[in-house]
N, C-alpha and C positions, 0 to 999 in steps of 0.2 A: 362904896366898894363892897368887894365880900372876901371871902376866904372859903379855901379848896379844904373839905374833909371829905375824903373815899371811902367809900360804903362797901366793902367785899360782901357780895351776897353771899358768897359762902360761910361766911360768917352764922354765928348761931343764933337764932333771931333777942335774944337776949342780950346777946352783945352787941349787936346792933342799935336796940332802941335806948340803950346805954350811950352809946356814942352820940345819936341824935340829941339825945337829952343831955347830954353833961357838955357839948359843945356848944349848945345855945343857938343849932340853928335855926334858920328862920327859912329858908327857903329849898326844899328838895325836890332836885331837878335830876329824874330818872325814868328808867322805864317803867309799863305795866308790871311786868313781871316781879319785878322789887315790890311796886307800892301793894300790888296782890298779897307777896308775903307778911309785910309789914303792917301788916290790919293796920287799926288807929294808931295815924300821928299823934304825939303828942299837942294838945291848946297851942296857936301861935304860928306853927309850922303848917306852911304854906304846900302845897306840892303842885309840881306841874311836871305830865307828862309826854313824855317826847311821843309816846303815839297818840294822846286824846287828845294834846294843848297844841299839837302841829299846826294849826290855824292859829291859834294864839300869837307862836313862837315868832310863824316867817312874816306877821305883822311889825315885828323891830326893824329897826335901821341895821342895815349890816355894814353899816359906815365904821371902820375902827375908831375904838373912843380915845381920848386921849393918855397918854401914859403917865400918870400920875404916881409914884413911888416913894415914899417917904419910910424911912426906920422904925414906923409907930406901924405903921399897915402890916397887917398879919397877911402870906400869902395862903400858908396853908397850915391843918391841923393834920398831925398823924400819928392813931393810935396803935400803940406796938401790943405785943406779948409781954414784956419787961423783960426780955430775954437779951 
């Protein structure tokens, strides 16, 4: 499985790579424009994009996978202001 963290590119690119890195992802699925700003991922983090990996992408099954939900599965991460 995975978990949902949203990346505002408006966001300041500091605070960003903060996010990437203190969430522990492993997979960043965005556009050019993002990964452009984003120089080097962190070791580990994977990235695929929706305009270079488009041959990649529509090689999956677009068959719905099964719903699997359990209390321990994280959906999503979301970082605030603390406001």
């Amino acid at each position: 499985g995975g978990a949902y963290v949203p990346l505002d590119p408006e966001y300041p690119l500091e605070r960003l790579h903060y996010m990437i890195e203190d969430s522990g992802v492993g997979l960043l699925l965005s556009d050019r424009a993002l990964f452009t700003a984003l120089g080097e991922l962190p070791a580990g983090v994977a990235r695929w994009c929706l305009e270079d990996d488009q041959p990649l992408l529509v090689s999956f099954s677009s068959d719905e996978l099964p719903f699997i939900s359990l209390p321990q599965h994280q959906a999503y991460l979301i970082y605030t202001s603390g406001s």
